[in-house]
PAMIMI-926934 format. One record per residue: residue number from 1; residue in one letter; x, y, z of N, C-alpha, C in turn. Coordinates in Angstrom, 2 decimals. Layout:
<nodes>
<node timi="NUM" fifi="A" n_px="X" n_py="Y" n_pz="Z" ca_px="X" ca_py="Y" ca_pz="Z" c_px="X" c_py="Y" c_pz="Z"/>
...
</nodes>
This chain:
<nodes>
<node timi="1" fifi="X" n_px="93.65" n_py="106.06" n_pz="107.75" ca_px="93.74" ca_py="105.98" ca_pz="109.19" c_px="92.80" c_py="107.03" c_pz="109.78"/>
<node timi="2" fifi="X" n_px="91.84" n_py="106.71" n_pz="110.55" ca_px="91.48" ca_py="107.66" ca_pz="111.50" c_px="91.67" c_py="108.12" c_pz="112.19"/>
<node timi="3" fifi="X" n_px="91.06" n_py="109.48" n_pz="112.70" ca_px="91.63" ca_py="109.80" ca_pz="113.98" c_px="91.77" c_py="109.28" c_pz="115.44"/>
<node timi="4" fifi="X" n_px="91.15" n_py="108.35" n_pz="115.56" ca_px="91.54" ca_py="107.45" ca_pz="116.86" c_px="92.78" c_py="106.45" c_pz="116.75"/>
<node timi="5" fifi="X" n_px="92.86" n_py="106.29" n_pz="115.48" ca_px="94.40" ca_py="105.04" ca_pz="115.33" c_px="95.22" c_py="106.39" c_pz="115.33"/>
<node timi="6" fifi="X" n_px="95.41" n_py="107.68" n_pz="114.48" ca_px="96.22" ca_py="108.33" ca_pz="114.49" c_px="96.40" c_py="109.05" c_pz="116.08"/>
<node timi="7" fifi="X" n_px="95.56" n_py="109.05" n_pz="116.72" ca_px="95.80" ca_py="109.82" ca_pz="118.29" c_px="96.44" c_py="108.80" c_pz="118.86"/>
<node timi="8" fifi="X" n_px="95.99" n_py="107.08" n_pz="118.63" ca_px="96.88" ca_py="106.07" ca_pz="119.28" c_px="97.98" c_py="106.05" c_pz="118.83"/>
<node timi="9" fifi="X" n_px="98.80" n_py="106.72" n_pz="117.53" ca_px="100.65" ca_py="106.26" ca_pz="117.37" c_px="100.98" c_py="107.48" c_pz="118.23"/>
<node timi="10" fifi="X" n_px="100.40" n_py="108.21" n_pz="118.26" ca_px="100.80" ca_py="109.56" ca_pz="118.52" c_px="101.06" c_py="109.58" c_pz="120.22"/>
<node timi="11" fifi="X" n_px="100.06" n_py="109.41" n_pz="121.02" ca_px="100.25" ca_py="108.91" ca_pz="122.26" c_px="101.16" c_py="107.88" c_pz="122.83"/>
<node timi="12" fifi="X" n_px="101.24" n_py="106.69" n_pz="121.32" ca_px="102.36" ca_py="105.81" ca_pz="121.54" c_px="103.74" c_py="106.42" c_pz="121.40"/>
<node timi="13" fifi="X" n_px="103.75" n_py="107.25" n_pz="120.82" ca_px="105.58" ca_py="107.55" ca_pz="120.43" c_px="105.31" c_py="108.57" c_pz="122.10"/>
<node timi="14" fifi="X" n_px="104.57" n_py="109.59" n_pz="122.37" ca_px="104.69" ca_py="110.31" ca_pz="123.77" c_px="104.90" c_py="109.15" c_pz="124.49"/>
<node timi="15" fifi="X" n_px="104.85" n_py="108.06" n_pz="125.03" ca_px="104.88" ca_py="107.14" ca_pz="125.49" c_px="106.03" c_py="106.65" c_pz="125.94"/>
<node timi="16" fifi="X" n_px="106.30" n_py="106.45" n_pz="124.64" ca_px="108.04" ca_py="105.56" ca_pz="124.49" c_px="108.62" c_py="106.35" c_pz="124.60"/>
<node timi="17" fifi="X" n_px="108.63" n_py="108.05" n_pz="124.46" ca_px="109.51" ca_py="108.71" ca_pz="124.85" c_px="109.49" c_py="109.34" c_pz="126.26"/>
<node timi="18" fifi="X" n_px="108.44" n_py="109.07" n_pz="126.62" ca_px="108.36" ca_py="109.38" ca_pz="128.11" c_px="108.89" c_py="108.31" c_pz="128.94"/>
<node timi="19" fifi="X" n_px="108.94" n_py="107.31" n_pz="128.74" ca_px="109.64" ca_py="106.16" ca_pz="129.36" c_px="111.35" c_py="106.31" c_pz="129.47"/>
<node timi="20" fifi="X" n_px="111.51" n_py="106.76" n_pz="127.89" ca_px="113.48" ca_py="107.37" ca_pz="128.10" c_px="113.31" c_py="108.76" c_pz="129.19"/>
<node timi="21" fifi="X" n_px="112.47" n_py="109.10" n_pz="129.29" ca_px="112.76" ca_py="110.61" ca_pz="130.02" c_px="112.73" c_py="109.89" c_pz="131.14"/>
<node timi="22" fifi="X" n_px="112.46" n_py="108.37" n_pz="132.28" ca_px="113.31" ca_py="108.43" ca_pz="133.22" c_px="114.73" c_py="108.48" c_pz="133.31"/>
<node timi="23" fifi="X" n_px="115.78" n_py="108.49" n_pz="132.40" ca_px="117.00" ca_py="109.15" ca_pz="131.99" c_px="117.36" c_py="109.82" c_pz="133.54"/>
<node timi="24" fifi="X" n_px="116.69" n_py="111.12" n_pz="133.07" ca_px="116.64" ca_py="112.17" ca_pz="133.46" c_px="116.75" c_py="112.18" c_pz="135.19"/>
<node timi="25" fifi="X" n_px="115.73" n_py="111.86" n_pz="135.29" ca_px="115.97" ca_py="111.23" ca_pz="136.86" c_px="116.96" c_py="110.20" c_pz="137.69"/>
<node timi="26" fifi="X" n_px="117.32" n_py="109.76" n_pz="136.93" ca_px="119.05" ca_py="108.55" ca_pz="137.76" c_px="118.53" c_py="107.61" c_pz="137.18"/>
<node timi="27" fifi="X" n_px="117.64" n_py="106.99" n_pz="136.19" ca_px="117.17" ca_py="105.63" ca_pz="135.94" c_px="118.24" c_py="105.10" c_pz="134.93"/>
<node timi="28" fifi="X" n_px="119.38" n_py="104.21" n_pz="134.92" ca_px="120.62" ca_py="103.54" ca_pz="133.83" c_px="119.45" c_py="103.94" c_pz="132.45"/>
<node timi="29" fifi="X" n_px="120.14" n_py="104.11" n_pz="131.42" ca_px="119.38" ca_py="103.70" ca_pz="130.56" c_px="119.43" c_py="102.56" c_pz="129.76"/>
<node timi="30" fifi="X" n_px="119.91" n_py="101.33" n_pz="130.11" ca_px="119.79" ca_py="100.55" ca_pz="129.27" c_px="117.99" c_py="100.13" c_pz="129.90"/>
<node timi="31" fifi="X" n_px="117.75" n_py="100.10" n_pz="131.34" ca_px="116.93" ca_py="99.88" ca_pz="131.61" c_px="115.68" c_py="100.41" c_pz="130.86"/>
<node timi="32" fifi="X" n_px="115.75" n_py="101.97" n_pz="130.91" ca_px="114.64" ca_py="102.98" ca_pz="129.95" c_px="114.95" c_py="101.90" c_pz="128.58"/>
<node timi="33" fifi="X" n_px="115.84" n_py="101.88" n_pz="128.11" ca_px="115.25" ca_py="101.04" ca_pz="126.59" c_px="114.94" c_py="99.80" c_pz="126.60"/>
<node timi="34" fifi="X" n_px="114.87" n_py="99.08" n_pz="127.70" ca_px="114.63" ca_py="97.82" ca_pz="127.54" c_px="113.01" c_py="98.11" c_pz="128.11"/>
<node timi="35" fifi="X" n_px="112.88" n_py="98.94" n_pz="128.72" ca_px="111.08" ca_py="99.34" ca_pz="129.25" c_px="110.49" c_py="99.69" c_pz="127.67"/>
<node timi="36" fifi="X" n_px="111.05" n_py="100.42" n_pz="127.04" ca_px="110.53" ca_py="100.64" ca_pz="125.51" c_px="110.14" c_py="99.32" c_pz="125.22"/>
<node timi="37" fifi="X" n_px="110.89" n_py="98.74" n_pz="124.80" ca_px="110.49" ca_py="97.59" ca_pz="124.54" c_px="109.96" c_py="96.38" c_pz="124.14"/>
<node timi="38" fifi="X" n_px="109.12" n_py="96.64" n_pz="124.60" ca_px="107.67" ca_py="95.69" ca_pz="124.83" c_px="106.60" c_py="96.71" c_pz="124.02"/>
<node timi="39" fifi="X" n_px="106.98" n_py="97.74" n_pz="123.87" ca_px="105.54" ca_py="98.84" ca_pz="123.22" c_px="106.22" c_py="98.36" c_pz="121.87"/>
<node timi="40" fifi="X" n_px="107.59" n_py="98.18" n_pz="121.36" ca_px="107.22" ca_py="97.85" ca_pz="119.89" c_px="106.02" c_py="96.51" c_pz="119.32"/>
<node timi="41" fifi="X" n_px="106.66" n_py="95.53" n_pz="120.14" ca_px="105.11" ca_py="94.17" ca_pz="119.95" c_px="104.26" c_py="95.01" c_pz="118.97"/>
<node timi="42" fifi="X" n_px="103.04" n_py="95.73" n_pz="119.58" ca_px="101.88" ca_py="96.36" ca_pz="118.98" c_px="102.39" c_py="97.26" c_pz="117.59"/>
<node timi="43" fifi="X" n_px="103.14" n_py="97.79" n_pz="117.60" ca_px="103.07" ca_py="98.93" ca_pz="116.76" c_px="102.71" c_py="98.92" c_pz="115.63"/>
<node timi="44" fifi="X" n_px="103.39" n_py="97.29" n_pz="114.90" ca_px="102.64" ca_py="97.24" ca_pz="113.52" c_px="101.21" c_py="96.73" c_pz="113.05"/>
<node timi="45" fifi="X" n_px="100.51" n_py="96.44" n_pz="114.22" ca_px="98.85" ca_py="96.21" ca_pz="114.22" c_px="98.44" c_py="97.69" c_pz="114.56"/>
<node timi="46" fifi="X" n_px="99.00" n_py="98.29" n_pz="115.33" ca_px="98.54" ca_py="99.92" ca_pz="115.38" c_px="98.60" c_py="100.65" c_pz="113.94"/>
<node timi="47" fifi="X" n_px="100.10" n_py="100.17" n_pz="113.50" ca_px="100.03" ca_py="101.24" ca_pz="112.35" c_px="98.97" c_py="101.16" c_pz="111.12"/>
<node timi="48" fifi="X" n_px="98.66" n_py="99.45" n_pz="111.26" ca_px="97.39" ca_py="98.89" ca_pz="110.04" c_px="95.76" c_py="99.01" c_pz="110.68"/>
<node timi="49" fifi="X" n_px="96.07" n_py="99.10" n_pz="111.77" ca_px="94.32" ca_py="99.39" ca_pz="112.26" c_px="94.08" c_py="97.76" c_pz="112.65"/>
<node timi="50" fifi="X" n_px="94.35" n_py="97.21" n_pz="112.72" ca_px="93.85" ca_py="96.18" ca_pz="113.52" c_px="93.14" c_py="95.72" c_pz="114.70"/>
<node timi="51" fifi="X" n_px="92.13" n_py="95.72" n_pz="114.51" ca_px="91.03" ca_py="95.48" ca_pz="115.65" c_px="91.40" c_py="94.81" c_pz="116.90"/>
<node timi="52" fifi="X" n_px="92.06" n_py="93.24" n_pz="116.60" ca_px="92.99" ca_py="92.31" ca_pz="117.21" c_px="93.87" c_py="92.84" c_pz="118.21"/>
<node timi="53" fifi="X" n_px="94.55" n_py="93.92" n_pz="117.38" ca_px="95.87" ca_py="94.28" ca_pz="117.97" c_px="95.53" c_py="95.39" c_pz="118.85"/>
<node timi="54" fifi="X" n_px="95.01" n_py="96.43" n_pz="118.74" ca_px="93.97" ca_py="97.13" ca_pz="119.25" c_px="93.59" c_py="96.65" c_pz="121.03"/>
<node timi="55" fifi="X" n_px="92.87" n_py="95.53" n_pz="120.84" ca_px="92.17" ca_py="95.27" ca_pz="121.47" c_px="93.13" c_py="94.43" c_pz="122.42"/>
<node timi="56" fifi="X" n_px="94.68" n_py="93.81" n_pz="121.96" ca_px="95.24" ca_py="93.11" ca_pz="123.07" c_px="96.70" c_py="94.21" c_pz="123.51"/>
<node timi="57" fifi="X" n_px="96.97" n_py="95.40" n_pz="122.82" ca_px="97.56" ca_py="95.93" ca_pz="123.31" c_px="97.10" c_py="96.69" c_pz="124.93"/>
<node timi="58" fifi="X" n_px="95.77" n_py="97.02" n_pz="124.54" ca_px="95.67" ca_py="97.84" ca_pz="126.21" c_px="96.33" c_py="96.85" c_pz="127.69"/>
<node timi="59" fifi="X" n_px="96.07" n_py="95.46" n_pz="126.95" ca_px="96.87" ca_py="94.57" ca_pz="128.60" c_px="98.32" c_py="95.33" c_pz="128.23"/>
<node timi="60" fifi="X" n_px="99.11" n_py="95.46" n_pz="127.31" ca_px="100.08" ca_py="96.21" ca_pz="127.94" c_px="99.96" c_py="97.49" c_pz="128.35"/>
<node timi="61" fifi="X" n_px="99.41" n_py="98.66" n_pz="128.68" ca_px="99.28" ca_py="99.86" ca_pz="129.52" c_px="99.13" c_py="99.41" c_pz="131.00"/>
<node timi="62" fifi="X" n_px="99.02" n_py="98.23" n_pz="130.88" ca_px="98.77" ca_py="97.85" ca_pz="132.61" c_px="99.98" c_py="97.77" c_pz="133.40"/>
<node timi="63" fifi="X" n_px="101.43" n_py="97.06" n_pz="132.99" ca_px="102.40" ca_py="97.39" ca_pz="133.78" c_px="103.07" c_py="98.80" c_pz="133.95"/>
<node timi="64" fifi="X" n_px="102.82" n_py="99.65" n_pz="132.83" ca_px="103.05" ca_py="101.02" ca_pz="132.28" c_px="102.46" c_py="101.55" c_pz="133.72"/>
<node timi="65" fifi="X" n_px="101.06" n_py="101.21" n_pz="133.96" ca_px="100.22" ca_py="101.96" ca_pz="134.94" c_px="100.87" c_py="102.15" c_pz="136.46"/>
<node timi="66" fifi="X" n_px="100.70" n_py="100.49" n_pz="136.60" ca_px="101.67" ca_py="100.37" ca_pz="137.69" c_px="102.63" c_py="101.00" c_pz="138.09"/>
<node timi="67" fifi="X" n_px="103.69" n_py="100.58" n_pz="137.28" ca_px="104.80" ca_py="101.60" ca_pz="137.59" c_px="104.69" c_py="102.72" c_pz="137.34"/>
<node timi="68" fifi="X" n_px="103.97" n_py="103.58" n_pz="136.85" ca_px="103.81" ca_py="104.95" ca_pz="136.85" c_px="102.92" c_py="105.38" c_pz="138.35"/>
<node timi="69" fifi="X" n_px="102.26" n_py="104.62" n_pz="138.78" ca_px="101.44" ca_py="104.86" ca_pz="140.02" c_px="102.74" c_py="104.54" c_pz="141.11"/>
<node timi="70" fifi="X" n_px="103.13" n_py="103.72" n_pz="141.46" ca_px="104.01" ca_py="103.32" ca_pz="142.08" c_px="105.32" c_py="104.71" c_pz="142.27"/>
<node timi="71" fifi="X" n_px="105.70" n_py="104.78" n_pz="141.29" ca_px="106.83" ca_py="105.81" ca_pz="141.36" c_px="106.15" c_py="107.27" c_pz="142.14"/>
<node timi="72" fifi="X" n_px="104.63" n_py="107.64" n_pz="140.98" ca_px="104.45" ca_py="108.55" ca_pz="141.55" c_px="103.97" c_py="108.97" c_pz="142.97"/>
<node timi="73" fifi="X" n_px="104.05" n_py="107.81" n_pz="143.89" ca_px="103.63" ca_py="107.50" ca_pz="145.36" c_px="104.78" c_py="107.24" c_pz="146.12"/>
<node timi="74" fifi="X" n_px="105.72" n_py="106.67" n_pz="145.74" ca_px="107.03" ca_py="105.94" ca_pz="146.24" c_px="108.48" c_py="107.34" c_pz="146.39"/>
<node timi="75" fifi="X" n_px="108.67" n_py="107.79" n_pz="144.85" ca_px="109.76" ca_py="108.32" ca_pz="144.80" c_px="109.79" c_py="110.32" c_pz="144.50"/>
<node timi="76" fifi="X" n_px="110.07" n_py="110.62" n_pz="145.37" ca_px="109.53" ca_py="112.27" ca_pz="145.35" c_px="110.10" c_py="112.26" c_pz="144.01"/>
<node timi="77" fifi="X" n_px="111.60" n_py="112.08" n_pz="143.95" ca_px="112.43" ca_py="113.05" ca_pz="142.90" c_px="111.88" c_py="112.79" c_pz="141.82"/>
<node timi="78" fifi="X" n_px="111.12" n_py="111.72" n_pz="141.08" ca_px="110.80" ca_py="111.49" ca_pz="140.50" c_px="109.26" c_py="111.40" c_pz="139.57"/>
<node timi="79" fifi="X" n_px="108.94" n_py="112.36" n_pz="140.56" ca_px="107.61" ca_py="112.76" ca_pz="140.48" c_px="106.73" c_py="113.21" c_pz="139.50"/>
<node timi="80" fifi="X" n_px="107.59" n_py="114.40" n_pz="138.71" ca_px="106.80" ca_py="115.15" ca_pz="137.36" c_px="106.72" c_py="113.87" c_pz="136.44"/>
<node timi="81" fifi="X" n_px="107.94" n_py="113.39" n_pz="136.15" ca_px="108.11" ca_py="112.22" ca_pz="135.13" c_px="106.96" c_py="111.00" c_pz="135.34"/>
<node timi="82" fifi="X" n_px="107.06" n_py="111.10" n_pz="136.66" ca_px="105.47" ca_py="110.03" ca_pz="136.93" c_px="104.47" c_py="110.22" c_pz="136.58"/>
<node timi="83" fifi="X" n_px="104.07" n_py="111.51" n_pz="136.93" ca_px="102.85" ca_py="112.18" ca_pz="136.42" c_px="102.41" c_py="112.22" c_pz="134.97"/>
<node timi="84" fifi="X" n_px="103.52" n_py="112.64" n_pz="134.46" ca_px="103.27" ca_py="112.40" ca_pz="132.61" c_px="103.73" c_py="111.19" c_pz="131.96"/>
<node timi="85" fifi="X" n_px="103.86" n_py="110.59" n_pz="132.55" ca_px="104.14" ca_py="109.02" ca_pz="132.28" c_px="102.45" c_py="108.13" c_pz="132.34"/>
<node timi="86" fifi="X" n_px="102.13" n_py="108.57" n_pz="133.60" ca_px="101.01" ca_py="108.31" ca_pz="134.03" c_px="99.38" c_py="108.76" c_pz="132.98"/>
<node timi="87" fifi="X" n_px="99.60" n_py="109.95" n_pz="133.09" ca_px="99.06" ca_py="110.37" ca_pz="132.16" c_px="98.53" c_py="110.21" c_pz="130.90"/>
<node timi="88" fifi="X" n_px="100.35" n_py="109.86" n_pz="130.23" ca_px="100.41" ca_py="109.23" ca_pz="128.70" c_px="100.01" c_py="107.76" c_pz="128.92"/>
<node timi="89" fifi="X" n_px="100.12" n_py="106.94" n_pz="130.29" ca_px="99.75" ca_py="105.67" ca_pz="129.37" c_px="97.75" c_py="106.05" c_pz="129.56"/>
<node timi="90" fifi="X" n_px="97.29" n_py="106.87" n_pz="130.50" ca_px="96.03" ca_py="106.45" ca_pz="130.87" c_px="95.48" c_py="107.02" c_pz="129.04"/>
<node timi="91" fifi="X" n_px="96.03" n_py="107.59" n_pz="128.71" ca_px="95.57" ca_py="108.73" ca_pz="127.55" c_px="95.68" c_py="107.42" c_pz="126.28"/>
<node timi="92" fifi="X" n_px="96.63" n_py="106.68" n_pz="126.61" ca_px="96.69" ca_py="106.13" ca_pz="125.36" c_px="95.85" c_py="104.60" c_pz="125.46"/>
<node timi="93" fifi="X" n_px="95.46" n_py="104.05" n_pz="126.64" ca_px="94.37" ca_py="103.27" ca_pz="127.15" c_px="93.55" c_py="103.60" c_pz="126.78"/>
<node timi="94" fifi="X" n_px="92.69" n_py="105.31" n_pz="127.12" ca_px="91.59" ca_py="105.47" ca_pz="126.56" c_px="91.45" c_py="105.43" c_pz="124.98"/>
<node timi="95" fifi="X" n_px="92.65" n_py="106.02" n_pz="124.44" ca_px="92.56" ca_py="105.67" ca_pz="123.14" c_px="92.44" c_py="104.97" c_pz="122.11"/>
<node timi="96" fifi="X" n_px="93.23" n_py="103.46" n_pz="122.64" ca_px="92.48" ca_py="102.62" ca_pz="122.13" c_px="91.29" c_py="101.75" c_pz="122.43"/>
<node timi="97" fifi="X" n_px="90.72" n_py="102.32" n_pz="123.43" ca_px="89.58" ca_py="101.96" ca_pz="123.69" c_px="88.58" c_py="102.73" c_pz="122.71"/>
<node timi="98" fifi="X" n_px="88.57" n_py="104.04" n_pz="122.08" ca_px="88.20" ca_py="104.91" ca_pz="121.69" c_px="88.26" c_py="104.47" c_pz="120.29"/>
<node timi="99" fifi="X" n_px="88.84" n_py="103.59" n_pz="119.63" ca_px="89.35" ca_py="103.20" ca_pz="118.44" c_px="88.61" c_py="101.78" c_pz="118.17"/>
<node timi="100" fifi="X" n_px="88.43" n_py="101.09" n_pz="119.57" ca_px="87.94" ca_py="99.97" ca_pz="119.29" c_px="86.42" c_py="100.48" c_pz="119.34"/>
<node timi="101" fifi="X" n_px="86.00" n_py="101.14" n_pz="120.08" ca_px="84.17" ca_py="101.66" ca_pz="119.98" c_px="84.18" c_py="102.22" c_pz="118.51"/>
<node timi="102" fifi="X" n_px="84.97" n_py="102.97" n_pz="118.21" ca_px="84.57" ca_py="103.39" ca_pz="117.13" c_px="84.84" c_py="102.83" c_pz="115.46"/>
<node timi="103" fifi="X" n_px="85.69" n_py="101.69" n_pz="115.80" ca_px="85.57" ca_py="100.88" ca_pz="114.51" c_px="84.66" c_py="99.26" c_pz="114.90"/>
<node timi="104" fifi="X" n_px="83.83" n_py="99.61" n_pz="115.75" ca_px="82.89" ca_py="98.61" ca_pz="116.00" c_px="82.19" c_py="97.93" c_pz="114.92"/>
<node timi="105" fifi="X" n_px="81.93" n_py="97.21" n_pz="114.38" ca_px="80.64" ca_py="96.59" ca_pz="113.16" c_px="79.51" c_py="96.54" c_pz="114.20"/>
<node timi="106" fifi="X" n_px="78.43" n_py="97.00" n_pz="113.23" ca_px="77.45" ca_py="97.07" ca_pz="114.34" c_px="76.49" c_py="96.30" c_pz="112.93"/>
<node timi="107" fifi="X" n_px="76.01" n_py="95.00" n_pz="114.13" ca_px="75.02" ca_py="93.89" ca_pz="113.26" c_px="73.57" c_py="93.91" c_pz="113.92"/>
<node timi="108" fifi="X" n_px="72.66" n_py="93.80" n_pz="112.84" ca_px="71.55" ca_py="94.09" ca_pz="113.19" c_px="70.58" c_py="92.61" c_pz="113.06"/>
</nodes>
């Protein structure tokens, strides 16, 4: 594994656990685990390097985004948690973007 698949589980588990840390703020948690969720789908094309998987997980950072933009505009109390929510998904977007440039085949 390289270091771009390994910065992507790594950002993924900050991820999923930043999603339970709306907890913290009044969010039920069955809700926080059912937002988890959907990040397992990818995990086992993440954990093998899969180009495929790679490449169709970033459409999920997009509702992640949303609602992390949203909250952090909408709900004061809830603000820090937005921010590093926000953060972690943009971090882990770039990352596998960072993973897909760099396990590119390059044909001549």
């Amino acid at each position: 594994m390289n270091a771009a698949a390994s910065l992507t589980i790594w950002l993924w588990l900050a991820l999923a656990l930043s999603l339970l840390a709306w907890i913290l703020v009044g969010y039920p948690w069955p809700i926080c685990v059912i937002a988890v969720l959907p990040l397992l789908a990818p995990l086992r094309g993440l954990l093998r390097g899969s180009r495929y998987t790679y490449a169709w997980a970033t459409l999920f950072a997009i509702p992640y985004l949303a609602f992390a933009v949203t909250e952090l505009l909408v709900n004061p109390q809830a603000r820090w948690v937005a921010a590093i929510s926000l953060l972690l998904v943009f971090a882990w977007f770039c990352a596998m973007i960072l993973f897909l440039r760099a396990s590119r085949v390059h044909r001549e």
